[in-house]
C-alpha positions in Angstrom: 1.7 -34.6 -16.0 3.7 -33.6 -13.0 2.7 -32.0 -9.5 0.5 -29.0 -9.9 2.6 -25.7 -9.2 0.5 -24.4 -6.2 1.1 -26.8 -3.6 -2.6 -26.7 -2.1 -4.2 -27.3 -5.5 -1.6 -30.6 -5.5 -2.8 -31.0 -1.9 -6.8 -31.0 -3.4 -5.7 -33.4 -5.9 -4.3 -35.9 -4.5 -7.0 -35.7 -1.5 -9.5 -35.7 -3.7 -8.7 -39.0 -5.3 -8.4 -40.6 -1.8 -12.1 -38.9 -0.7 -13.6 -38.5 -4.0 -15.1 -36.0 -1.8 -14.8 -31.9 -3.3 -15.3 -30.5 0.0 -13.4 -33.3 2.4 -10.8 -32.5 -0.5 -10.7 -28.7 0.3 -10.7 -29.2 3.7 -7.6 -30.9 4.0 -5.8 -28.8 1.6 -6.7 -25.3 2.7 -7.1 -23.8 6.0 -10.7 -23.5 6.0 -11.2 -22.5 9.8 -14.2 -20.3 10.3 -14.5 -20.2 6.5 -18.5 -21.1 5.3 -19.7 -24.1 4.3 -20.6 -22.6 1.1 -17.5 -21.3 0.5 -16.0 -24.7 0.9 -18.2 -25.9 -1.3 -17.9 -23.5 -4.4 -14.4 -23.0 -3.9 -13.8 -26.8 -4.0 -15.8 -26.9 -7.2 -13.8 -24.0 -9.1 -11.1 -26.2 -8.9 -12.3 -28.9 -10.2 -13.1 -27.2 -13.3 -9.9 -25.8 -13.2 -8.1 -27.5 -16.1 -4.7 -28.3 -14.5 -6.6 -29.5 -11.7 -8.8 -32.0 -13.5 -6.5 -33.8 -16.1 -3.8 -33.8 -12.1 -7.0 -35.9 -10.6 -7.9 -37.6 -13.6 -4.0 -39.2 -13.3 -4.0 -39.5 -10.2 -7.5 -41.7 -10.4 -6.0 -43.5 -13.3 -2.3 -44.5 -11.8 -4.4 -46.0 -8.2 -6.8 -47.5 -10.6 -3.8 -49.3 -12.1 -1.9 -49.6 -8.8 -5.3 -51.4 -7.8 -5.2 -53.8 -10.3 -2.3 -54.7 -10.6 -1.4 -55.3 -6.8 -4.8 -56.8 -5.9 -6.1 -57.8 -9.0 -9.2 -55.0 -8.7 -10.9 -54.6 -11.5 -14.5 -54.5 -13.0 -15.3 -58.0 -12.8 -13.3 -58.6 -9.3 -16.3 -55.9 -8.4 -19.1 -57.4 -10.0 -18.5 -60.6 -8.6 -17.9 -58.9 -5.6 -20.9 -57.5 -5.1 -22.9 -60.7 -6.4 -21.7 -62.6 -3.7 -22.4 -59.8 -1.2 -25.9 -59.8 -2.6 -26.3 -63.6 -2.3 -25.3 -63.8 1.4 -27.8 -65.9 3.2 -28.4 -65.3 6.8 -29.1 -69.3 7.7 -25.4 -69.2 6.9 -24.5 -68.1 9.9 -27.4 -68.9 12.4 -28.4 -72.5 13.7 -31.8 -74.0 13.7 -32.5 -72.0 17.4 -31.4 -68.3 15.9 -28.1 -68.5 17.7 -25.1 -67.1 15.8 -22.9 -70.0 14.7 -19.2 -70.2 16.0 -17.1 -67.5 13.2 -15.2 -70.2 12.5 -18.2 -71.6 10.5 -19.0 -69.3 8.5 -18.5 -68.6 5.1 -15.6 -66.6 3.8 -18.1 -63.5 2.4 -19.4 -63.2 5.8 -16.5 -63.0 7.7 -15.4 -60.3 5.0 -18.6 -58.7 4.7 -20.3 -58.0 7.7 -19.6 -54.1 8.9 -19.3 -54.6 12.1 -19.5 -56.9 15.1 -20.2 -55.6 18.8 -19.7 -58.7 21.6 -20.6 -57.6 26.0 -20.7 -59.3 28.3 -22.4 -58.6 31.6 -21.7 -60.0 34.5 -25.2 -60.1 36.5 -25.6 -60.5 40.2 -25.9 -64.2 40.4 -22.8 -64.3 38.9 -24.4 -65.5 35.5 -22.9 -64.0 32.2 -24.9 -62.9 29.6 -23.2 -62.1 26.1 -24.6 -59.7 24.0 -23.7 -60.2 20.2 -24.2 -57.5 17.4 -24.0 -57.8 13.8 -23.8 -55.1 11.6 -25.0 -56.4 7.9 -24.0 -55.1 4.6 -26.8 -53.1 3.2 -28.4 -54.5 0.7 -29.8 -52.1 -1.3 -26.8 -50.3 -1.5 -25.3 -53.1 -2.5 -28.0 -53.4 -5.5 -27.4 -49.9 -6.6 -24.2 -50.3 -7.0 -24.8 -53.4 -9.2 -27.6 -51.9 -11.3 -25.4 -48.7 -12.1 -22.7 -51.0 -13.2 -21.9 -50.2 -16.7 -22.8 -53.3 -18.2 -26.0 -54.0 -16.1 -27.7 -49.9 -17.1 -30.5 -50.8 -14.6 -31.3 -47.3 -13.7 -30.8 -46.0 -16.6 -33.3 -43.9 -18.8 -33.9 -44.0 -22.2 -36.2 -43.2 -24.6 -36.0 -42.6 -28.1 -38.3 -39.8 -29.4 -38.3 -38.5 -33.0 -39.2 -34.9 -33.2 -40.3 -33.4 -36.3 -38.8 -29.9 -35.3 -40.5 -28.2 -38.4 -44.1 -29.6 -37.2 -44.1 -28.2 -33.5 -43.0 -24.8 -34.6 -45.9 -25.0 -37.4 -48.5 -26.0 -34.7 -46.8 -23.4 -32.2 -47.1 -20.5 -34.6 -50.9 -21.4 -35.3 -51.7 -21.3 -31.6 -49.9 -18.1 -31.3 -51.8 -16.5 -34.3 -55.0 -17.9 -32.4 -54.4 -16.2 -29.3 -53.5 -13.2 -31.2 -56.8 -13.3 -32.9 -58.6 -14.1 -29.6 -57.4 -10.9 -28.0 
């Protein structure tokens, strides 16, 4: 399919895909100063249901889905694995015996990928001593175990049940409590 006609709604599109955000989508492809929240909110979701709109962002998706896979080999299990090894980090991996944070050198590749961020100062105190202050910023893990149980092949959060309904029966037994409340009156 080619570019939508209406240059905003190609705008939505393709900043949609990068956001996967409605709103953040709108936001960058309209002028929405002083406009509502609301607004924002219901226009960006007219336009998803707008046909042309949806099959644009549905090829859009697709052709960086393939661009991803192809370029850096991203795929479904690349993810799964991914996220396993994210799940299996182990903070004695990067801490000695006295709690100090080990040199980065030594750590282990999926920590030195992983970790969200990483906040070093240093104060100089009167007596000339140094102190450094070190933050680390971990991956959250239960995010990271969401992700993994709503993983198609893993249906950990979802919800099933099978229930066979004898439709005929529960209107039977509704119309005979019906005729008894009429009959009650």
């Amino acid at each position: 399919m080619p570019k939508l006609k209406s240059p905003k709604q190609e705008a939505f599109a393709q900043h949609y895909v990068l956001h996967a955000k409605p709103a953040d989508a709108y936001r960058h492809a309209y002028k929405t100063d002083g406009m509502q929240p609301n607004t924002i909110y219901v226009n960006a979701s007219k336009l998803l249901r707008d046909t042309k709109v949806a099959l644009r962002v549905e090829e859009l998706q697709q052709a960086a889905s393939e661009r991803a896979e192809k370029q850096f080999k991203i795929d479904a299990d690349w993810m799964l694995k991914r996220l396993k090894s994210i799940d299996e980090m182990d903070v004695a991996d990067i801490m000695d015996d006295a709690g100090n944070i080990k040199p980065i050198r030594d750590w282990p590749k999926v920590w030195r990928t992983s970790i969200s961020g990483l906040d070093l100062h240093e104060i100089q105190g009167a007596d000339d001593a140094l102190t450094v202050i070190r933050k680390l910023k971990l991956p959250d893990k239960a995010k990271n175990l969401e992700m993994l149980g709503r993983h198609v092949n893993v249906k950990a959060f979802e919800n099933t049940v099978n229930v066979k309904v004898d439709h005929a029966e529960v209107l039977d037994a509704a119309r005979k409590r019906l005729a008894e409340r009429k009959r009650d009156k």
